[in-house]
C-alpha positions in Angstrom: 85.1 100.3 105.7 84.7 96.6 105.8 85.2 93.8 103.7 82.6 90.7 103.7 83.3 90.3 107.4 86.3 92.1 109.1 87.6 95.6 109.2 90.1 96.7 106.5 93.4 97.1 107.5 93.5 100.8 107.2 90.6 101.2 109.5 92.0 99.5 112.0 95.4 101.5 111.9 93.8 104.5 112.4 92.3 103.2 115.5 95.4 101.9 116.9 96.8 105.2 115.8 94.0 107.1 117.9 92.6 108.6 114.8 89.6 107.1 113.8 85.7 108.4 113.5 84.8 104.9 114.0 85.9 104.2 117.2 82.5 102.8 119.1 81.8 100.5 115.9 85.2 99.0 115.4 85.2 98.7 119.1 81.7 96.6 118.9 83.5 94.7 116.0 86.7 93.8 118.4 84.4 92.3 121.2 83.3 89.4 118.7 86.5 89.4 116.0 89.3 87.7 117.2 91.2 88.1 113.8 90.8 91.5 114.0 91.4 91.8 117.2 95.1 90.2 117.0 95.9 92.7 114.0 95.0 95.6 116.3 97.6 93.9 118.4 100.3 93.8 115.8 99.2 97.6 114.5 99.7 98.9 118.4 103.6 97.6 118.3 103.7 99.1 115.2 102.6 102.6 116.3 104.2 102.7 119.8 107.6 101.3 117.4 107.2 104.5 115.4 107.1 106.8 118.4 110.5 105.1 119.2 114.2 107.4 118.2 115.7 104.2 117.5 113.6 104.0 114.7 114.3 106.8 112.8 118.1 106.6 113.4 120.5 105.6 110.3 120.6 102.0 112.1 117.6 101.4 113.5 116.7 98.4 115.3 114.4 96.2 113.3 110.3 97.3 113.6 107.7 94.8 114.7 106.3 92.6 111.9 103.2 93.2 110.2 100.8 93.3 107.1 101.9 97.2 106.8 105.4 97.3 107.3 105.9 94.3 105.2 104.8 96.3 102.1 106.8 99.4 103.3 109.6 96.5 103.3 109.1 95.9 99.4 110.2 98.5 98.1 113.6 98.1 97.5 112.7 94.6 96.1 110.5 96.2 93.5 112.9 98.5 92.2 115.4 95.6 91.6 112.8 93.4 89.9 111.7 96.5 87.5 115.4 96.8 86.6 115.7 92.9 85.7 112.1 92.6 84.1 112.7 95.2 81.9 115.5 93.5 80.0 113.2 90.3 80.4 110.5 91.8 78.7 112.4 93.7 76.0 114.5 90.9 74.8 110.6 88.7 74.9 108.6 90.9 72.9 110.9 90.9 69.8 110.0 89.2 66.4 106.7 87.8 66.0 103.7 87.8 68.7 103.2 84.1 68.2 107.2 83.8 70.0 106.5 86.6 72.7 105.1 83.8 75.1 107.6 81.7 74.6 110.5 83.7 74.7 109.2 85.0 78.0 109.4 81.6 79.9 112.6 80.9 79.0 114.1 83.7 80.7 115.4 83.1 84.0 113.7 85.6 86.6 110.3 85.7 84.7 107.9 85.0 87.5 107.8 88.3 89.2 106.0 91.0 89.8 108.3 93.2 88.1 107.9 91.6 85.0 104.4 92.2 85.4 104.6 95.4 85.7 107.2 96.1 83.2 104.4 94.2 80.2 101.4 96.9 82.1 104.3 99.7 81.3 104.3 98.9 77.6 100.6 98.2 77.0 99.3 101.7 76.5 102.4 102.8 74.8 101.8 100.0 71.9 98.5 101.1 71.8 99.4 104.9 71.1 102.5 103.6 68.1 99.0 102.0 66.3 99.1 98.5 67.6 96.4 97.7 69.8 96.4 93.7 68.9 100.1 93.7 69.8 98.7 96.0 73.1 96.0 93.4 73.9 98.5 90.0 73.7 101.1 92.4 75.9 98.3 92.6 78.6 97.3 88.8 78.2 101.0 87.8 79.2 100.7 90.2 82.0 97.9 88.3 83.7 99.3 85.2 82.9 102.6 85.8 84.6 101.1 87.4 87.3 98.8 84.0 88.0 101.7 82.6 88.0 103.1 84.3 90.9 104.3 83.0 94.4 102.0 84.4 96.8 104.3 83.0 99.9 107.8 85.0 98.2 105.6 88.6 99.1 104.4 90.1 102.0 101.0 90.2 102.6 98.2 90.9 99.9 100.7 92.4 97.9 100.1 89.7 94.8 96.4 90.2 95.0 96.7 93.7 94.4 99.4 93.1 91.1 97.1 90.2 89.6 94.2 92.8 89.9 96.0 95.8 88.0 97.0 92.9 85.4 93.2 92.4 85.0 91.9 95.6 84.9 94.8 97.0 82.6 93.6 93.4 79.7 90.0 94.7 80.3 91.0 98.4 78.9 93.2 96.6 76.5 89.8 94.7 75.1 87.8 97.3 75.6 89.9 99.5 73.0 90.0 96.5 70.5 85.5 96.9 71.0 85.2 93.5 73.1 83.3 95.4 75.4 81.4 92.0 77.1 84.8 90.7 78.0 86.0 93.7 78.7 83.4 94.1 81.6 83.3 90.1 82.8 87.2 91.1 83.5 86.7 94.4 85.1 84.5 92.3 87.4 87.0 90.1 88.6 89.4 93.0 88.9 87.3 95.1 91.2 86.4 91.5 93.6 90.3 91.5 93.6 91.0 94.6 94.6 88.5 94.9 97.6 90.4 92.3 99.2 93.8 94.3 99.4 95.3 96.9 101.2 94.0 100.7 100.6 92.0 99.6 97.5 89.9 103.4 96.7 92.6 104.8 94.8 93.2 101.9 92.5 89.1 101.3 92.6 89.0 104.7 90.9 91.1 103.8 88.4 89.0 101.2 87.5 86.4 103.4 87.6 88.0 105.0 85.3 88.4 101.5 82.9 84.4 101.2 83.0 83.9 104.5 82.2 85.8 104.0 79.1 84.0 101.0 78.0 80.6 102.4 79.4 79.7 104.5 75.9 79.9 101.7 73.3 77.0 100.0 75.7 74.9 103.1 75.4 75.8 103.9 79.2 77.4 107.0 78.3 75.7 108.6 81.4 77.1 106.3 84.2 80.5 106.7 82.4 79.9 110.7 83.3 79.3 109.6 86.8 82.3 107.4 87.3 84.8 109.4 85.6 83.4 112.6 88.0 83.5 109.8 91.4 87.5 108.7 89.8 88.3 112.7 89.7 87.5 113.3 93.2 89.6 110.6 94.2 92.1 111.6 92.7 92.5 114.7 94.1 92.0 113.5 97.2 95.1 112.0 96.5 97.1 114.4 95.2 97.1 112.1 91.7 97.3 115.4 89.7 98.0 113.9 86.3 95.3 111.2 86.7 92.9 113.9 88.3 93.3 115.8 85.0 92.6 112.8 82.8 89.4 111.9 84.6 87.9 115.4 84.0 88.9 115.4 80.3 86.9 111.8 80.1 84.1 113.3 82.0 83.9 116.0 79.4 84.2 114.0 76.6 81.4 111.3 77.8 79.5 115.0 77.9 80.4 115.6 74.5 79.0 112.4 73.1 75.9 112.5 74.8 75.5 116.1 72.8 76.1 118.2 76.1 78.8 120.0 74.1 78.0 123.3 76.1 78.6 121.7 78.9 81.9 119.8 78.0 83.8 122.9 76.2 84.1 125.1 79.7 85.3 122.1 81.6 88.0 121.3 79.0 89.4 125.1 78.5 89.6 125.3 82.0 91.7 122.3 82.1 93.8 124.2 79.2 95.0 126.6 81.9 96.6 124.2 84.3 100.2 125.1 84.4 102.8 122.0 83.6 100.3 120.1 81.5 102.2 116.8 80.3 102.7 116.9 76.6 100.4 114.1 76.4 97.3 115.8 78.0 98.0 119.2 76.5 97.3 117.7 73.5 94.1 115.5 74.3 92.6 118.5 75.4 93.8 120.9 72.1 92.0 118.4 70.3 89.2 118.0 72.3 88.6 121.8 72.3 88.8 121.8 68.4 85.8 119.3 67.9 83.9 121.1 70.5 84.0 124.8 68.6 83.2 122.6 65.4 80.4 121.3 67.2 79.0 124.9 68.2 80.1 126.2 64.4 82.8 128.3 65.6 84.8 126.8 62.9 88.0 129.1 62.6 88.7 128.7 66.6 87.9 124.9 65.3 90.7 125.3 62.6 92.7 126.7 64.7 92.6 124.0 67.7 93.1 121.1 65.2 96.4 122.2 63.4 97.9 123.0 66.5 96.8 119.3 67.9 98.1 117.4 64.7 101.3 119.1 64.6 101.6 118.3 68.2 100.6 114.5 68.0 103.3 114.6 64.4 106.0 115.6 66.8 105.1 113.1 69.7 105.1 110.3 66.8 101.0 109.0 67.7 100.2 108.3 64.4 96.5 106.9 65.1 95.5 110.5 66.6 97.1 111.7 64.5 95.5 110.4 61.2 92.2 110.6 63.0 92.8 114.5 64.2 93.8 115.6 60.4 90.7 113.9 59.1 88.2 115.6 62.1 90.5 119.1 60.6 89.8 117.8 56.6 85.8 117.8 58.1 86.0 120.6 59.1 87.3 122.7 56.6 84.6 121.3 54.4 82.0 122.8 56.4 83.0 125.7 56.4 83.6 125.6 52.9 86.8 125.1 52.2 86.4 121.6 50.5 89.4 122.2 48.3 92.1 122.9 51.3 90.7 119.8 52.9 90.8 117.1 50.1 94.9 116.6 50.5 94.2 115.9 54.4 91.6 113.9 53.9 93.3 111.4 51.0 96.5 111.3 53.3 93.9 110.7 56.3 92.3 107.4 54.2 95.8 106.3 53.3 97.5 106.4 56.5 94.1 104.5 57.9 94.6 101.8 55.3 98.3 101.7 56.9 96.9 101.2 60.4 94.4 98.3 59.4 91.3 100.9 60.6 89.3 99.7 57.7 86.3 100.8 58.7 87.6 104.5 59.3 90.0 104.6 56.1 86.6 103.7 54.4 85.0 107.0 55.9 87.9 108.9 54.8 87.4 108.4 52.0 83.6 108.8 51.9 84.4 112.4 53.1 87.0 112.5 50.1 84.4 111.8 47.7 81.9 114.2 48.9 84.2 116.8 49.2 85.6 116.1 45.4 81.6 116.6 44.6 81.8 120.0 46.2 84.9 121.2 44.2 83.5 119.4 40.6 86.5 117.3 40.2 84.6 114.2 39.7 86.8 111.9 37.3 87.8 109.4 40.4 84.6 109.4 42.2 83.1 106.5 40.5 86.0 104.2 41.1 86.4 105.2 44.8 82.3 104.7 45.5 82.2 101.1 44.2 85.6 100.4 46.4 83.7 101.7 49.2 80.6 99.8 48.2 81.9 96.5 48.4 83.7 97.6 51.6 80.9 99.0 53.9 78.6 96.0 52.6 81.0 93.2 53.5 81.3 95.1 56.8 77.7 95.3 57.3 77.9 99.6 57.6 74.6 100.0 55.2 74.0 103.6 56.2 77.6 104.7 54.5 76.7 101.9 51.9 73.8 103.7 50.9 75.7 106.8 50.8 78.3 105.5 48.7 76.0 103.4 45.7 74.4 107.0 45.8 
């Protein structure tokens, strides 16, 4: 409830609204907190305003001042900010990355928090069109602009709270790119930010949620189960339906990698049933499902799962699931002995990695390619592609596939 040495504004609302469980200790707090003491002061107008018919009538008279209903004041202003930052934006991140930076200062407007939040609105969508670098500078310029924000031209901690989500949204941007240390120093700062701002659980659960991404590529795949379950919960709690829904589909798939497949697959096919599924998440979880019957050997329920998911990530344009989703089906069908229906997936899987820059995957491609061309005994191209791959996976330092490969 409190910060390093005052009650959070929230708390102290509810007891000026008569609705606190922490009466007697905010109370105790009062006697010796003067600060606090004046905001209860300014919370109590704002309560006995609210209780007022002038207030809710078309033209009411104007409400007593204070840290809350300035950022019910703000609104307005933020839709008319969006609306101008998104033309800022669009017209800055044209031609080349190395201009993106400049081209955004010289607009006129550019120091606001809707332009912020207009580069946040485009970092995941870059990533998901197969350009994560592009993703990571997108979120770089988002923290930068939003350091560069006027903390006197907004109400209350209002800035605080957009220069955190810039923060945590570059840490899930390095993360994806594997800068996992950096990733977690910025996290870090993020989370000191937001536990100096107003209401700060429900965006501290979706940063839960950032750390929980990163967690697994540290080997702390189980306290990435942990947070994504604590994030759920919160979400729920506030109604965040779509977010909720995403947190349990993490929490399964942390399950999944830490081989607790029987334990992920009845959490993610109860998820399938949830009516209005977004496009987005109905597909997640169609693939998810997929690699879990793999997993367990049920391969044509496996089959099945993973056709459906790459058709559905071919029609909502994702090309990096979808390469990686045809080349999990190409795996598939090889082990359950169909080598020769998966070796057209899996050379158009190793292209369309080579396409995307993925090196290292496009390389495992076509490691499966070559092991499922031994399986069929069409052979003739198999020496060419294994010394390709040789010189590829030893320059990368990958000597397990390596040794494979020379093999």
């Amino acid at each position: 409830m409190t910060t390093t040495s005052h009650i959070d504004e929230f708390a102290l609302f509810e007891y000026a609204e008569g609705t606190s469980e922490q009466r007697e200790e905010i109370e105790a707090h009062l006697a010796d907190c003067l600060e606090c003491a004046t905001s209860i002061g300014e919370h109590r107008r704002f309560v006995a305003a609210l209780g007022q018919p002038a207030v809710w009538q078309t033209t009411p008279e104007p409400a007593p001042k204070s840290r809350i209903t300035d950022l019910l004041s703000i609104n307005g202003r933020i839709e008319r900010e969006d609306a101008a930052g998104s033309a800022i934006v669009e017209d800055a991140l044209t031609g080349p990355t190395a201009w993106w930076r400049t081209r955004l200062r010289k607009a006129d407007g550019w120091r606001t928090a809707g332009v912020v939040r207009q580069l946040l609105e485009r970092v995941r969508p870059t990533m998901d069109a197969g350009s994560p670098a592009n993703a990571l500078r997108i979120a770089e310029l988002a923290v930068e602009v939003s350091n560069e924000l006027n903390v006197a031209e907004y109400p209350s901690d209002f800035v605080i709270g957009v220069r955190a989500q810039a923060l945590r949204d570059h840490a899930y941007a390095l993360a994806y790119v594997g800068r996992y240390p950096d990733a977690l120093r910025i996290l870090d700062r993020a989370e000191k930010l937001f536990k100096q701002s107003l209401l700060p659980e429900y965006e501290l659960a979706r940063l839960k949620l950032v750390r929980a991404f990163t967690y697994p590529n540290i080997d702390r795949a189980g306290e990435a189960v942990v947070l994504a379950r604590e994030a759920a919960e919160i979400f729920f709690r506030y109604g965040q339906r779509k977010r909720y829904l995403d947190a349990r589909i993490y929490e399964a798939s942390m399950l999944y990698n830490l081989g607790r497949v029987k334990d992920a697959l009845p959490i993610w096919l109860k998820l399938e049933k949830t009516p209005d599924l977004t496009p987005n998440t109905r597909v997640i979880l169609t693939q998810n499902i997929g690699c879990a019957f793999q997993q367990v050997r049920r391969f044509p329920e496996a089959i099945e799962y993973l056709s459906r998911a790459a058709s559905e990530y071919e029609m909502l344009g994702i090309k990096t699931d979808l390469t990686h989703t045809r080349w999990i089906l190409a795996r598939t069908l090889v082990l359950s002995k169909r080598a020769a229906s998966a070796i057209p997936l899996l050379r158009e899987a190793w292209r369309d990695f080579e396409s995307l820059e993925m090196e290292a995957d496009a390389a495992l491609a076509a490691l499966d390619l070559v092991e499922a061309l031994l399986v069929t005994g069409d052979i003739e191209h198999v020496p060419a592609i294994c010394r390709t791959l040789l010189d590829r996976f030893t320059r990368a330092g990958m000597n397990s596939p390596a040794v494979t490969a020379l093999a």
